[in-house]
Backbone as a ProteinNet text record, in pm:
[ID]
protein_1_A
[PRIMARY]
XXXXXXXXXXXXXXXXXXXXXXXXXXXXXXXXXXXXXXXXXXXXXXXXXXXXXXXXXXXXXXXXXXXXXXXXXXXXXXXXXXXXXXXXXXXXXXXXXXXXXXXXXXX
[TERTIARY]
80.8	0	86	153.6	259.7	333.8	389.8	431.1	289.1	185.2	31.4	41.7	56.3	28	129.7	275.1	345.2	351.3	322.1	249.9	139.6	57	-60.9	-44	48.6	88.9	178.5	195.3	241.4	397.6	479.1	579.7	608.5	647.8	618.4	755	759.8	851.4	875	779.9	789.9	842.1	849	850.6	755.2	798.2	665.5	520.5	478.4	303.4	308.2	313.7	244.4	108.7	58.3	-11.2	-76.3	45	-18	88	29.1	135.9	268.8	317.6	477	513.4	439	474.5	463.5	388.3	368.9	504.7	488.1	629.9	749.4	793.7	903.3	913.4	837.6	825.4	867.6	781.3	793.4	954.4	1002.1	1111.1	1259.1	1220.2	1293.3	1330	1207.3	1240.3	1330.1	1240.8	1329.2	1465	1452.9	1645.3	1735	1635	1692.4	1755.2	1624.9	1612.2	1675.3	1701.5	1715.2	1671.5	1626.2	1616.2	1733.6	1726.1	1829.4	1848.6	1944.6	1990.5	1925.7	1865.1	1823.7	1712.8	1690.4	1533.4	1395	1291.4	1181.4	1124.7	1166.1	1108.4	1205.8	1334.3	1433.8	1379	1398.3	1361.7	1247.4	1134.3	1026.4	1020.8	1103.6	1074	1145.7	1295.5	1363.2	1272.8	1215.1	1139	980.3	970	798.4	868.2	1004.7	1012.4	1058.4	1129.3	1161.4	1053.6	939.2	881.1	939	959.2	1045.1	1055.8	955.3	926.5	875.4	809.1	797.7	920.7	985.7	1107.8	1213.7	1215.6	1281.9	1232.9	1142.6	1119.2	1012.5	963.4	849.8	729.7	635.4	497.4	398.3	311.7	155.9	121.1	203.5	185.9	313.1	347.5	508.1	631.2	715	836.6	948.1	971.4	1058.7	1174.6	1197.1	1327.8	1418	1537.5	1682.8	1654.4	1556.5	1536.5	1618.2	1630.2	1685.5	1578.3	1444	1393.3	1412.4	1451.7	1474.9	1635.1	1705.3	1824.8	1846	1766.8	1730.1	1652.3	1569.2	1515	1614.1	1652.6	1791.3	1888.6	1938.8	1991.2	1967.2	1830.8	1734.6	1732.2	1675.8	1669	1778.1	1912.7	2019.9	2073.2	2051.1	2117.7	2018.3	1877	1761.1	1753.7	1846.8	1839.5	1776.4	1737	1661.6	1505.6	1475.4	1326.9	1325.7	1228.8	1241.6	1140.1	1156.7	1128.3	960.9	936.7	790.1	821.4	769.4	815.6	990.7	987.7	1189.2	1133.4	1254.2	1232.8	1159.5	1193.3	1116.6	981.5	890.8	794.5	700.5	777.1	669.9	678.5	797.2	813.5	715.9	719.7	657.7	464.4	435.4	314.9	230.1	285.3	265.8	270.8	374.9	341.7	215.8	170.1	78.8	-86.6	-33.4	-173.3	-231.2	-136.2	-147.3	-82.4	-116.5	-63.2	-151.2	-247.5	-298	-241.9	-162.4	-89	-181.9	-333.6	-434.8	-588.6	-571.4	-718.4	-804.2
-119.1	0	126.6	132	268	291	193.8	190.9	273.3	226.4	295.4	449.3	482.2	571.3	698.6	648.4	749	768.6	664.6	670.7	776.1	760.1	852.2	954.6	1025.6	1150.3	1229.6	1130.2	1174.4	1164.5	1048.5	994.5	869	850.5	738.6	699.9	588.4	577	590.9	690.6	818.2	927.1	962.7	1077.8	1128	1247.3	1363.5	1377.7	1346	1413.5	1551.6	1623.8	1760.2	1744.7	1858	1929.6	1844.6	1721.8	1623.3	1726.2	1643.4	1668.9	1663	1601.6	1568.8	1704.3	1754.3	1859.8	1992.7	1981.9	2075	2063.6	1970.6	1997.5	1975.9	1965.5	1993.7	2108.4	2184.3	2355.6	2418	2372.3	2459.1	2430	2288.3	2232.3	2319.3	2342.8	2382.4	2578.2	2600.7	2786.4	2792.5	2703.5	2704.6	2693.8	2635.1	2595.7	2664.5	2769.8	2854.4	2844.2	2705.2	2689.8	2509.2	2441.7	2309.1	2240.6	2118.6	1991	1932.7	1985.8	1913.6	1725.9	1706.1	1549.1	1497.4	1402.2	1367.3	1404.8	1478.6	1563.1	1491.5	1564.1	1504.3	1465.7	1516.8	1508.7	1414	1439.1	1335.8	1178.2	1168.5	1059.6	978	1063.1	994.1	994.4	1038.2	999.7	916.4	875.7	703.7	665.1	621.2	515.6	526.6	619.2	601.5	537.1	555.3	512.6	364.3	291.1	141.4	104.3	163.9	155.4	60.5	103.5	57	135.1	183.4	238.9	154.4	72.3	-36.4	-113.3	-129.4	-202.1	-120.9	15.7	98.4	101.9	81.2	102.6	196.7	248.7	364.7	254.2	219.9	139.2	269.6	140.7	231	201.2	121.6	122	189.2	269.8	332.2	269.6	338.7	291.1	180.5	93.8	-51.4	-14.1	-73.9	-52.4	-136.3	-81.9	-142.7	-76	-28	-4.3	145.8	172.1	312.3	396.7	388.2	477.9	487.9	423.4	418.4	468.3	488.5	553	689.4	723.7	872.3	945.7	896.8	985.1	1010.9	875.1	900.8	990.3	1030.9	1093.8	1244.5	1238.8	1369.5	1401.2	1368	1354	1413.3	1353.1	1410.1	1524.2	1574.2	1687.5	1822.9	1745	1884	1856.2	1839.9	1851.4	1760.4	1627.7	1511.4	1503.2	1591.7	1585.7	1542.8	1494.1	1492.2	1630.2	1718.2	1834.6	1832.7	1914.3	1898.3	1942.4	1856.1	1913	1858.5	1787.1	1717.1	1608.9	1517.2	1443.5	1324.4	1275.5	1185.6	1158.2	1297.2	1298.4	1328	1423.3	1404.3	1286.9	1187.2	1045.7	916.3	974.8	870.2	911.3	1048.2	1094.8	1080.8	1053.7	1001.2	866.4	826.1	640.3	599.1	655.1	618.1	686.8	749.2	789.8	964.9	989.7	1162.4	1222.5	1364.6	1514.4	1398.7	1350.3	1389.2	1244.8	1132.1	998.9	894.9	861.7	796.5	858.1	734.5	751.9	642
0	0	0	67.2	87.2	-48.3	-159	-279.1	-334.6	-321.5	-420.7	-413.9	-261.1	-209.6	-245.4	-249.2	-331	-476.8	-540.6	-689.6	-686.7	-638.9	-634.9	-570.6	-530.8	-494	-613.6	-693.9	-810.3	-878.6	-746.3	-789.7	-874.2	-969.7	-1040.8	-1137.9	-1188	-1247.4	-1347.7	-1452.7	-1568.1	-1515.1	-1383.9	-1323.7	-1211.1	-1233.7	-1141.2	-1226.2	-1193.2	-1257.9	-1269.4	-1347.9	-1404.2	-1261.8	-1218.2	-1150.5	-1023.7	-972.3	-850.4	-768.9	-632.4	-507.1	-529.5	-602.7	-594.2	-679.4	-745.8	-819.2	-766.4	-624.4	-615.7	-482.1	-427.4	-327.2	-392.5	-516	-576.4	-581.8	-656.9	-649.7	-562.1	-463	-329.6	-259.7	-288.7	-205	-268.1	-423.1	-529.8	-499.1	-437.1	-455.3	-319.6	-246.1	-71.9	-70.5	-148.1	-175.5	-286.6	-368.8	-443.2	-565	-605.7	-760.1	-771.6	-692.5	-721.3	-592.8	-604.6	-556.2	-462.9	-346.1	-299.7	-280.1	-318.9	-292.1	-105.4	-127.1	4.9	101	20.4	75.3	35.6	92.3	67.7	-128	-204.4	-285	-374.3	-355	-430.3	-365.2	-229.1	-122.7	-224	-220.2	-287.9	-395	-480.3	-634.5	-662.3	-566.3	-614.8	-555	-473.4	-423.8	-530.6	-554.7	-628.8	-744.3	-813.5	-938.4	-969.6	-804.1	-780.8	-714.9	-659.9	-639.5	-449.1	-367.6	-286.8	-169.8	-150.6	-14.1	100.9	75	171.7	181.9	139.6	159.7	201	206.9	278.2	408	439.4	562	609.9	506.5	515.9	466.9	595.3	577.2	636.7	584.9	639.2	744.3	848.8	934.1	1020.2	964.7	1045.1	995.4	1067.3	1022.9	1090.8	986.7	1039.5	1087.1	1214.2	1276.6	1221	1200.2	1140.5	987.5	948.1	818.4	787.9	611.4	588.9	646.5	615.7	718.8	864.4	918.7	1079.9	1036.3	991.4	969	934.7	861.5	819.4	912.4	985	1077.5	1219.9	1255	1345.8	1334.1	1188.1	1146.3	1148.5	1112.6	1094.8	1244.9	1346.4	1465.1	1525.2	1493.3	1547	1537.7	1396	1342.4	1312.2	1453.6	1484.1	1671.9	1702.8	1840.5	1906.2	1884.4	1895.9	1857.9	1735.1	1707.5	1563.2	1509.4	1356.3	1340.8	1242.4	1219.2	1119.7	1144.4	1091	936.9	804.3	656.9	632.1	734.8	689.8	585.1	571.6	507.3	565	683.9	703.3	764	776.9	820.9	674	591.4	475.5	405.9	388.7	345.8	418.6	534.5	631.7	591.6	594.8	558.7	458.7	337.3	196.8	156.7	275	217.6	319.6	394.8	458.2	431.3	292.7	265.1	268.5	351.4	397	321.7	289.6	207.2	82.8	57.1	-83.1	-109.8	-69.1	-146.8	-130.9	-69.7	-65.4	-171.8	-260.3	-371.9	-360.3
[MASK]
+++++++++++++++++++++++++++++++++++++++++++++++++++++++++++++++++++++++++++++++++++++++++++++++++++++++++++

């Protein structure tokens, strides 16, 4: 399900969808950062995985996230390098949010 769910947010393995969610937080992820996509961020994150389709096997389910997994690594990570919180709009809360159906990734 979490693979569906970032497909249908508009990551896929043609790409980004013209006028879905993924397009629209590329945009937004893209001006924030002052005209590119940063490596490792929310929107790169989910478009390898929407395009191997391999977000459940990363570790991002619809039922949360698998321990020992790259998601349980990235948020540790994330976690660490925000003072022990994962940040609201980081990567692994909008990754974790979309494979589970939320921001628009459930049809």
């Amino acid at each position: 399900m979490s693979d569906q769910n970032v497909r249908n947010a508009g990551f896929t393995p043609s790409g980004i969808t013209g006028g879905s969610l993924a397009s629209s937080l590329m945009s937004h992820e893209a001006r924030a950062s002052g005209g590119g996509v940063p490596s490792g961020g929310p929107t790169s994150t989910l478009q390898e995985m929407g395009a191997r389709g391999t977000t459940h096997s990363s570790g991002y389910t619809s039922s949360g996230i698998s321990g020992g997994s790259r998601a349980s690594d990235t948020m540790s990570k994330e976690a660490t390098a925000h003072g022990g919180g994962v940040p609201r709009g980081g990567t692994t809360s909008t990754v974790q949010s979309i494979s589970m159906g939320g921001k628009g990734g459930r049809r």
